[in-house]
Gaussian input, Z-matrix of N, CA and C with variables (Angstrom, degrees):
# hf/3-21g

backbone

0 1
 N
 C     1     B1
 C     2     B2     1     A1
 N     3     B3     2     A2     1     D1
 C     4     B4     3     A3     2     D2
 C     5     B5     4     A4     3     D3
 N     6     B6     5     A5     4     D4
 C     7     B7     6     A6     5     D5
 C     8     B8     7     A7     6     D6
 N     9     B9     8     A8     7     D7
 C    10    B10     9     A9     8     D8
 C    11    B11    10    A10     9     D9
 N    12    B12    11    A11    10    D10
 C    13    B13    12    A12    11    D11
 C    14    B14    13    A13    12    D12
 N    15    B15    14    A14    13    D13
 C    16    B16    15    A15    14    D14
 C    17    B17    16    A16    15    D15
 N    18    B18    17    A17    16    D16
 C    19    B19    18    A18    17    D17
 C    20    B20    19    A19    18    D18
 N    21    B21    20    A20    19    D19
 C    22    B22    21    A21    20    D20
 C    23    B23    22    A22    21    D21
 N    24    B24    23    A23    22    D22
 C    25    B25    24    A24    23    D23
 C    26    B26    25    A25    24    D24
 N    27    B27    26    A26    25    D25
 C    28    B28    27    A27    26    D26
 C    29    B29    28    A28    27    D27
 N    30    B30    29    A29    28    D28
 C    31    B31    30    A30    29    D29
 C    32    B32    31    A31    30    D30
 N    33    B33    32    A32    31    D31
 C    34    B34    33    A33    32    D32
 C    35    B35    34    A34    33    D33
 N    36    B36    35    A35    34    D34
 C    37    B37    36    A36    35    D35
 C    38    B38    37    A37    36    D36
 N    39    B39    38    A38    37    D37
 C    40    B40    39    A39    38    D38
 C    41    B41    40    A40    39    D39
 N    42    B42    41    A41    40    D40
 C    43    B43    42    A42    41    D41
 C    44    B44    43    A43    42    D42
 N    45    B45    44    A44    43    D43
 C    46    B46    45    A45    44    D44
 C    47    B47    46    A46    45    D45
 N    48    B48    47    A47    46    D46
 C    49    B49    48    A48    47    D47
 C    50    B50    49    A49    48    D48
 N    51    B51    50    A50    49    D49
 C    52    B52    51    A51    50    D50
 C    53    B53    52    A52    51    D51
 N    54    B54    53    A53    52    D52
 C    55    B55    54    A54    53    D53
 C    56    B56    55    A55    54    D54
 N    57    B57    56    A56    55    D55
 C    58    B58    57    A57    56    D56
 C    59    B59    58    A58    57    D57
 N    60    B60    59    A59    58    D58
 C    61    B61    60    A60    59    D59
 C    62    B62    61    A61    60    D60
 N    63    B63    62    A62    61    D61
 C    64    B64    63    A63    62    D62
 C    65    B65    64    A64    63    D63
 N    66    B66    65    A65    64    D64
 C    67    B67    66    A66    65    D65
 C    68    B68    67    A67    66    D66
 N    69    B69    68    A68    67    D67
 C    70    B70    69    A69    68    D68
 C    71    B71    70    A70    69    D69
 N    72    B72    71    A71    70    D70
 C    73    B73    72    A72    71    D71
 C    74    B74    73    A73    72    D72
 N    75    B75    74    A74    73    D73
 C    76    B76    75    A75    74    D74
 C    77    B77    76    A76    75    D75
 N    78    B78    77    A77    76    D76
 C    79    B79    78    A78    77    D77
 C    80    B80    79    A79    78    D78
 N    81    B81    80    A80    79    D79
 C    82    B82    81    A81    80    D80
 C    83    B83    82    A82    81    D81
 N    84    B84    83    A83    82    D82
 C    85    B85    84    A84    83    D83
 C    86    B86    85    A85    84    D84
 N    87    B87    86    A86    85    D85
 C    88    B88    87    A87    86    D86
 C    89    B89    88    A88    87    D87
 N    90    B90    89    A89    88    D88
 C    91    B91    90    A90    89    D89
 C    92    B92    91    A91    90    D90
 N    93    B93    92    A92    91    D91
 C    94    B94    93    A93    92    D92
 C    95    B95    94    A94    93    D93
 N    96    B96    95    A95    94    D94
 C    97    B97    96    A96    95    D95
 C    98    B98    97    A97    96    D96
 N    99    B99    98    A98    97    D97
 C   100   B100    99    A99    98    D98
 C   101   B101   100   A100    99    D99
 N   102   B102   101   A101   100   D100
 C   103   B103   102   A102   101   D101
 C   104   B104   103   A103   102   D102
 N   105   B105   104   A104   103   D103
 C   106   B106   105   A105   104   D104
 C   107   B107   106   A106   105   D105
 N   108   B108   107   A107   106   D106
 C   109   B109   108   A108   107   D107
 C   110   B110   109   A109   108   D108
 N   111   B111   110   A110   109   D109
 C   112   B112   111   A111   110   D110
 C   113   B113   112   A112   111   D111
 N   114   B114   113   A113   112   D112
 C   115   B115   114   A114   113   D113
 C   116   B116   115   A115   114   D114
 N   117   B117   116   A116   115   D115
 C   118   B118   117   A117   116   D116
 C   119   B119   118   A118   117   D117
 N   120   B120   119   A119   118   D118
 C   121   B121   120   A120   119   D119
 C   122   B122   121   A121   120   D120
 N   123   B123   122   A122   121   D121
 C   124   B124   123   A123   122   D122
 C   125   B125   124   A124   123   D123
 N   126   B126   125   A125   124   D124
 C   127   B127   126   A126   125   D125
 C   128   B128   127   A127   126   D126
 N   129   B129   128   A128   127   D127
 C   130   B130   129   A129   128   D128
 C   131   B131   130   A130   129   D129
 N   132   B132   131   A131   130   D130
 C   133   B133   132   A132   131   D131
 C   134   B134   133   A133   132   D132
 N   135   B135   134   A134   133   D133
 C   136   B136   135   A135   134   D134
 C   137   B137   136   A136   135   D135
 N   138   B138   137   A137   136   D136
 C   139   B139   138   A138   137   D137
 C   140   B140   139   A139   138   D138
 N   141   B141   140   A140   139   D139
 C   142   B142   141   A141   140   D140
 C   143   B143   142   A142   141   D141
 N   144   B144   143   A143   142   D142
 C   145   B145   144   A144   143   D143
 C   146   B146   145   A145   144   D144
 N   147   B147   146   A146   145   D145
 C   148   B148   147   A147   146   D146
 C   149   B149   148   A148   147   D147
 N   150   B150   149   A149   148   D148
 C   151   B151   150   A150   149   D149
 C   152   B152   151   A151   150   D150
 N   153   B153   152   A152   151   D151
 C   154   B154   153   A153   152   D152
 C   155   B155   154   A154   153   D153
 N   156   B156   155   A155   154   D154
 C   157   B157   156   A156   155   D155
 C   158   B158   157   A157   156   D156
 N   159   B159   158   A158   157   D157
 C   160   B160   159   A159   158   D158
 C   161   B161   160   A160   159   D159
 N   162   B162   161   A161   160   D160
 C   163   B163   162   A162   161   D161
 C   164   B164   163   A163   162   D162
 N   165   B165   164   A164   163   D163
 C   166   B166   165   A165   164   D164
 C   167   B167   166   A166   165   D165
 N   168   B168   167   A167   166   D166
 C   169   B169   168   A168   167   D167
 C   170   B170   169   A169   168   D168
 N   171   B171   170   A170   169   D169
 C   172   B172   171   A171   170   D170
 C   173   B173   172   A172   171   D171
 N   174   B174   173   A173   172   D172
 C   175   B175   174   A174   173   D173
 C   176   B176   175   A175   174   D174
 N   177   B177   176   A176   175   D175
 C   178   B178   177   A177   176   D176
 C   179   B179   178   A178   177   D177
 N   180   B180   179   A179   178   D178
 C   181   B181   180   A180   179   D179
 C   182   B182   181   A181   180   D180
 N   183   B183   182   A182   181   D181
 C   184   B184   183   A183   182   D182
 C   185   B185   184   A184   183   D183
 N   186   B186   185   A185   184   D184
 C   187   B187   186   A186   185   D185
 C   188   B188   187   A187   186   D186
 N   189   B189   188   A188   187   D187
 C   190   B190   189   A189   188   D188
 C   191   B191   190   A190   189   D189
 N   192   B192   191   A191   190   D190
 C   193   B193   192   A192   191   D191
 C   194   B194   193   A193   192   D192
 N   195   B195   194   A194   193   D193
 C   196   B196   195   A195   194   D194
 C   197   B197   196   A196   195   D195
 N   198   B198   197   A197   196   D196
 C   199   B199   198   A198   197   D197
 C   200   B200   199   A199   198   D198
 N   201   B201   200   A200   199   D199
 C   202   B202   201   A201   200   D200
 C   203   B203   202   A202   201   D201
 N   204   B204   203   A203   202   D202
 C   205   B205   204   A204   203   D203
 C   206   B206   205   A205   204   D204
 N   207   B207   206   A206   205   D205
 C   208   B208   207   A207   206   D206
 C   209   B209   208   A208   207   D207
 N   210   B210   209   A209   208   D208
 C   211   B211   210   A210   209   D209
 C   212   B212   211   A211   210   D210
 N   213   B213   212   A212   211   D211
 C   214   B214   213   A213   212   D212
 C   215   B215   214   A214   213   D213
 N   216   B216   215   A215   214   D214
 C   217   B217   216   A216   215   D215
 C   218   B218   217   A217   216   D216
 N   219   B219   218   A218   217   D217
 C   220   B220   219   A219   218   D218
 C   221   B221   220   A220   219   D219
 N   222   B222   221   A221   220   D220
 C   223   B223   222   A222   221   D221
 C   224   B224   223   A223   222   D222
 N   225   B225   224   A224   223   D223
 C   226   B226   225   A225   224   D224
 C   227   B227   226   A226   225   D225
 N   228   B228   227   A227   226   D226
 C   229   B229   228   A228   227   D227
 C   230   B230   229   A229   228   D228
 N   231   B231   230   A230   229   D229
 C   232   B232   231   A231   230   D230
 C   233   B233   232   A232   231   D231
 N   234   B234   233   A233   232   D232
 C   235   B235   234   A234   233   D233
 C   236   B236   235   A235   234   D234

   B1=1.4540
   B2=1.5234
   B3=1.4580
   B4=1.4716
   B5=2.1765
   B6=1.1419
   B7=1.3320
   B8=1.8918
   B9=1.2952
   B10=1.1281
   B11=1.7332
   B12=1.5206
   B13=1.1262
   B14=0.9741
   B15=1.2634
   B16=1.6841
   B17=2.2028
   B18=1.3367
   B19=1.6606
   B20=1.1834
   B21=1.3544
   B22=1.5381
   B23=2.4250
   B24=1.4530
   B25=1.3655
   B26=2.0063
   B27=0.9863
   B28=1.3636
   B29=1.8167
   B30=1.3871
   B31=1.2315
   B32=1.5897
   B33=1.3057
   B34=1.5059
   B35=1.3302
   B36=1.3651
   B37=1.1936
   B38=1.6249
   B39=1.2172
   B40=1.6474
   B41=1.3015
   B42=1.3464
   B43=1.8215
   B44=1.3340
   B45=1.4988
   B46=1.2782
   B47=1.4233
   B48=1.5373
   B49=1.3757
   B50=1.7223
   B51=0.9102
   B52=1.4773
   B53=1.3115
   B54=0.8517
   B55=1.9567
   B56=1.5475
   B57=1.6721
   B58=1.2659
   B59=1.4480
   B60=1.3151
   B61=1.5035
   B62=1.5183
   B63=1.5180
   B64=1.6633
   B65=1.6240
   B66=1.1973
   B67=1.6765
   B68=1.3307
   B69=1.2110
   B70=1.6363
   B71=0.7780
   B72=1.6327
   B73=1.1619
   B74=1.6900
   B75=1.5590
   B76=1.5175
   B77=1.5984
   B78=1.6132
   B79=1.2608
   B80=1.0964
   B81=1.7457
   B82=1.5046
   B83=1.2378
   B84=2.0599
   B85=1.5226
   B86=1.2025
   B87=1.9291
   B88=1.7394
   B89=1.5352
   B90=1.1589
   B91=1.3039
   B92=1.4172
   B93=1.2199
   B94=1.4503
   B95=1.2904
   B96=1.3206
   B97=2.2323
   B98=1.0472
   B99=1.1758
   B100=1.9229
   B101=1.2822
   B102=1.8130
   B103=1.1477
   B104=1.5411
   B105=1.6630
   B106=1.3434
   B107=1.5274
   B108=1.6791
   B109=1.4625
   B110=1.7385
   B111=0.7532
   B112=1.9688
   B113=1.5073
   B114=1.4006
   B115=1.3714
   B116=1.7253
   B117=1.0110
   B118=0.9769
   B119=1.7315
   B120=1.1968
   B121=1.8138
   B122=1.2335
   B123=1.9144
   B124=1.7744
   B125=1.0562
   B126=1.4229
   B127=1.8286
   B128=2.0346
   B129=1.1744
   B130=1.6609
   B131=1.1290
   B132=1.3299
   B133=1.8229
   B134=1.7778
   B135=1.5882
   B136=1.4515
   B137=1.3323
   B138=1.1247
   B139=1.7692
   B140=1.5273
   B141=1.4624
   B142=1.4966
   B143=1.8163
   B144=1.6147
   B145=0.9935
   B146=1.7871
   B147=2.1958
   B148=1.3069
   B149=1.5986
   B150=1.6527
   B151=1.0213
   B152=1.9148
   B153=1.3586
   B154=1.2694
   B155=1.7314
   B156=1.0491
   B157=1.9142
   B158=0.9977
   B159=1.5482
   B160=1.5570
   B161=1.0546
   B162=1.1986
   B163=1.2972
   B164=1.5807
   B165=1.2209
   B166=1.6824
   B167=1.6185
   B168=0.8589
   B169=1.9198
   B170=1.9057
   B171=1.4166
   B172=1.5290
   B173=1.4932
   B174=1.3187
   B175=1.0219
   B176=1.8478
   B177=1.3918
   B178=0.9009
   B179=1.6237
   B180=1.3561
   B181=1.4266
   B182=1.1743
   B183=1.3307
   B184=1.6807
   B185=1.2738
   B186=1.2646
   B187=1.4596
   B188=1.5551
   B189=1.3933
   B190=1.4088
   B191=1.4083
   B192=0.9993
   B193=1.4248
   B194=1.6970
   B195=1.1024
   B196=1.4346
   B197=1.1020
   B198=1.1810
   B199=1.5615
   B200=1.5237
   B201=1.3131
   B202=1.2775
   B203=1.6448
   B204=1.3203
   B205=1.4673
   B206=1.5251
   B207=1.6888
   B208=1.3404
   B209=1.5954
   B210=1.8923
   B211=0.9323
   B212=1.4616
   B213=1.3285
   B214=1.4200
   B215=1.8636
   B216=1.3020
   B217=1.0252
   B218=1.8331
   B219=1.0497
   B220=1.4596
   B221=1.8519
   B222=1.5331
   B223=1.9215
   B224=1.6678
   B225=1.9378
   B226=1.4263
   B227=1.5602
   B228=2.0101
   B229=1.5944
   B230=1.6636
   B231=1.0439
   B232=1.5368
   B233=1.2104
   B234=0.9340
   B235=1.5957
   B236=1.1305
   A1=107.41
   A2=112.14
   A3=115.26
   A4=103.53
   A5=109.16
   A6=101.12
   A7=94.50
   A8=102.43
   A9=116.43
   A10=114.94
   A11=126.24
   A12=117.20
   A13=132.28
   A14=149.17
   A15=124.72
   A16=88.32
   A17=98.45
   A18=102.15
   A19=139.71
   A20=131.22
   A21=106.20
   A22=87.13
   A23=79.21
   A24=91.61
   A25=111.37
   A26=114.08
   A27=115.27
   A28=105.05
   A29=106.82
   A30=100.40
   A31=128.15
   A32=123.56
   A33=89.36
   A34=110.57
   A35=127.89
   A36=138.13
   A37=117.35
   A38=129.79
   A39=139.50
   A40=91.69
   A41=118.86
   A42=128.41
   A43=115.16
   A44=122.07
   A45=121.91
   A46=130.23
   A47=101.79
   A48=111.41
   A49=109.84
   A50=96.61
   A51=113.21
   A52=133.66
   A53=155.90
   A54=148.22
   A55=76.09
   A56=119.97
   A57=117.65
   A58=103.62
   A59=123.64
   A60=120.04
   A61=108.58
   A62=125.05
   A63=134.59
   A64=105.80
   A65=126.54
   A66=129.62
   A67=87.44
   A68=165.99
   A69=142.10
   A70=96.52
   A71=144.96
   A72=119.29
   A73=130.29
   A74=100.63
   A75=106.31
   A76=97.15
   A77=137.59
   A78=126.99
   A79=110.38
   A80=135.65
   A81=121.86
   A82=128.77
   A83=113.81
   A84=108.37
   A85=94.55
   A86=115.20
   A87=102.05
   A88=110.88
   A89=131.82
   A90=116.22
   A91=122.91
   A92=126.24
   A93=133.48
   A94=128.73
   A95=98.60
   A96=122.98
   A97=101.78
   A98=93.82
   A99=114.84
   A100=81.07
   A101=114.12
   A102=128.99
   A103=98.34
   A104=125.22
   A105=131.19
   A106=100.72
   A107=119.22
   A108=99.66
   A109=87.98
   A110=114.54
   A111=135.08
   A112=94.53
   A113=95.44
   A114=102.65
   A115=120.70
   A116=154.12
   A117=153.94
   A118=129.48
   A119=136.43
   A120=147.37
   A121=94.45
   A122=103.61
   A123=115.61
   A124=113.37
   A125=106.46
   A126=108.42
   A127=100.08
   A128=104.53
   A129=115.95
   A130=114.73
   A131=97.07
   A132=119.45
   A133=92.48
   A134=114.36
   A135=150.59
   A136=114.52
   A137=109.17
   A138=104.33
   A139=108.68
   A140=111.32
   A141=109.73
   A142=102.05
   A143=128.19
   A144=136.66
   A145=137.10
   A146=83.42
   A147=94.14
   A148=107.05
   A149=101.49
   A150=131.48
   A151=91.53
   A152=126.72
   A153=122.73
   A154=103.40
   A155=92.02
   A156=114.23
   A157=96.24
   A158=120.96
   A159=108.39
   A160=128.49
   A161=138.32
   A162=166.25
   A163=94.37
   A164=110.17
   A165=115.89
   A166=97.66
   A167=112.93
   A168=109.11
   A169=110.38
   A170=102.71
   A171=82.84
   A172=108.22
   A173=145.12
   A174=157.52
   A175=82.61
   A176=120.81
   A177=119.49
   A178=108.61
   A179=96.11
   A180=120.86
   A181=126.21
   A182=108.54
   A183=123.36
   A184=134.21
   A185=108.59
   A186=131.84
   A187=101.33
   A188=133.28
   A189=136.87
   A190=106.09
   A191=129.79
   A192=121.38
   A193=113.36
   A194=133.04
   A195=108.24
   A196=109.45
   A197=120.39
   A198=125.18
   A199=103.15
   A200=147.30
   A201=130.12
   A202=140.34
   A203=101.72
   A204=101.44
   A205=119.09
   A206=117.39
   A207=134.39
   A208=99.31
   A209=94.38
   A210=101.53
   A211=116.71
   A212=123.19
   A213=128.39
   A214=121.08
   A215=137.41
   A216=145.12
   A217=118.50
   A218=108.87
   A219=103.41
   A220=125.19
   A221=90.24
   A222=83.78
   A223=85.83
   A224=78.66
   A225=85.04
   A226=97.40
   A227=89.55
   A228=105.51
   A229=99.72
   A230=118.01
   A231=138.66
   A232=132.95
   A233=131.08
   A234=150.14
   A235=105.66
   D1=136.14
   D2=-179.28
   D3=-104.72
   D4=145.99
   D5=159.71
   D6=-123.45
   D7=157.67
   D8=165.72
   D9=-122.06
   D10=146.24
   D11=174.89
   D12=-134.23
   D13=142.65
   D14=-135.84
   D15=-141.51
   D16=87.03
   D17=149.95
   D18=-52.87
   D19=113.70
   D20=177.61
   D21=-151.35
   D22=166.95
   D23=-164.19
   D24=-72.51
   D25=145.21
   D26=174.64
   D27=-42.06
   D28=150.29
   D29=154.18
   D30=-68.63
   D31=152.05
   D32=-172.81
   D33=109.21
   D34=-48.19
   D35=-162.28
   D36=-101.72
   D37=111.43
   D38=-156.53
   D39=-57.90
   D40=151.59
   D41=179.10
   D42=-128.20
   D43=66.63
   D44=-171.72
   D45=-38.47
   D46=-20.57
   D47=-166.91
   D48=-111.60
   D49=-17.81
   D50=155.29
   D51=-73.07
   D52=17.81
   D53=-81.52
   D54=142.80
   D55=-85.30
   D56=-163.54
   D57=-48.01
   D58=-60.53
   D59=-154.23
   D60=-71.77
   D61=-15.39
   D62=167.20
   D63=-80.59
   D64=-16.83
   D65=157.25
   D66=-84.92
   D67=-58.41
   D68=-150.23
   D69=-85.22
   D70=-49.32
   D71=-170.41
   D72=-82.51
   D73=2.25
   D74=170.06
   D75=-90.00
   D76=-21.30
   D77=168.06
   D78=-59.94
   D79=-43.71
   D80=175.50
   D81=-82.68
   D82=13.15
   D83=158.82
   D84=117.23
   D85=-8.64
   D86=177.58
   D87=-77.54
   D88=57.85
   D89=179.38
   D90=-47.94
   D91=-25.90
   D92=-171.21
   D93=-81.44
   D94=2.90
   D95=153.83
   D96=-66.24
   D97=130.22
   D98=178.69
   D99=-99.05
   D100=-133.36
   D101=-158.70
   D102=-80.07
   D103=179.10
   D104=-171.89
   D105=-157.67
   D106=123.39
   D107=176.50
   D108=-125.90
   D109=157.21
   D110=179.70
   D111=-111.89
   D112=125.88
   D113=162.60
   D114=-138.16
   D115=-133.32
   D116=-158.33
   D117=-168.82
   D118=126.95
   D119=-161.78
   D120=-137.84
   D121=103.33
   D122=144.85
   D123=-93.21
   D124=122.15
   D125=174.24
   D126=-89.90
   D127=136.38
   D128=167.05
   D129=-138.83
   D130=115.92
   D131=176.95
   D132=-74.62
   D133=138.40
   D134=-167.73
   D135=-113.66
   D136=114.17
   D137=159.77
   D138=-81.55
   D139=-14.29
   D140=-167.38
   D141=-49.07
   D142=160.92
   D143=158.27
   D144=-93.04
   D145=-25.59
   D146=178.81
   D147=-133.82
   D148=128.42
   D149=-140.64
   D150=-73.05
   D151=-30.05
   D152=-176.87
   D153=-54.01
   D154=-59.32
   D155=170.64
   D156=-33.56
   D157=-97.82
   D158=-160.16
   D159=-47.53
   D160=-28.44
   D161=166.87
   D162=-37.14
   D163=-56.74
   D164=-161.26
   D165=-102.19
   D166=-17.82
   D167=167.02
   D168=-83.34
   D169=-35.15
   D170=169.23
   D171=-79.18
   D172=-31.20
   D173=-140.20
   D174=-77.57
   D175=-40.70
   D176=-166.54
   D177=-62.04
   D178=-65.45
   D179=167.46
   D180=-17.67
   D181=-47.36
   D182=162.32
   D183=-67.00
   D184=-31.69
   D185=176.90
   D186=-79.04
   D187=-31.93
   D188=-178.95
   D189=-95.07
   D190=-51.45
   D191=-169.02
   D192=-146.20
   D193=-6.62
   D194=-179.32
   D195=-126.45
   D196=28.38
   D197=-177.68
   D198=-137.38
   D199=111.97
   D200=154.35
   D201=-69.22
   D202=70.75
   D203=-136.56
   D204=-73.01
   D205=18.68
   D206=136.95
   D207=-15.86
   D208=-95.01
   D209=-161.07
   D210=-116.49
   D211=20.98
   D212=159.69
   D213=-106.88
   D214=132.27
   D215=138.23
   D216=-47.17
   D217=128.62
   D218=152.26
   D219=-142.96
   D220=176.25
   D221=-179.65
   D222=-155.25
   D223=143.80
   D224=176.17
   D225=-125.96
   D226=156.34
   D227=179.93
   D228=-122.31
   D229=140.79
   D230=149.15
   D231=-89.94
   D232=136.39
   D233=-155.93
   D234=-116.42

């Protein structure tokens, strides 16, 4: 079983690195980028079998360490 998990920053929350890549891409002529937020995809391969479980063991996972959930949102998908 795969979960995938998709980080991205609160709304609300300044995106330094985002900002940069909406200035690069108005340097190569994209002017027509509005705003830009960067976020982040951990893929984790599962021994789990049942998908509620994993679901709630990465959920954990996120809540402990790969999510800062200050100021990040996340969602996870299973495969």
């Amino acid at each position: 079983m795969r979960a995938k998990v998709h980080v991205t920053l609160k709304n609300g929350v300044l995106d330094p690195q985002g900002e940069a890549v909406r200035h690069a891409l108005g340097a190569l002529g994209f002017d027509d980028v509005g705003n830009v937020r960067v976020g982040k995809v951990i893929e984790l391969d599962l021994t789990d079998e049942d998908e509620d479980a994993a679901r709630a063991r990465v959920s954990d996972m996120c809540e402990k360490l790969l999510a800062n959930t200050v100021i990040e949102n996340y969602r996870v998908e299973i495969e």
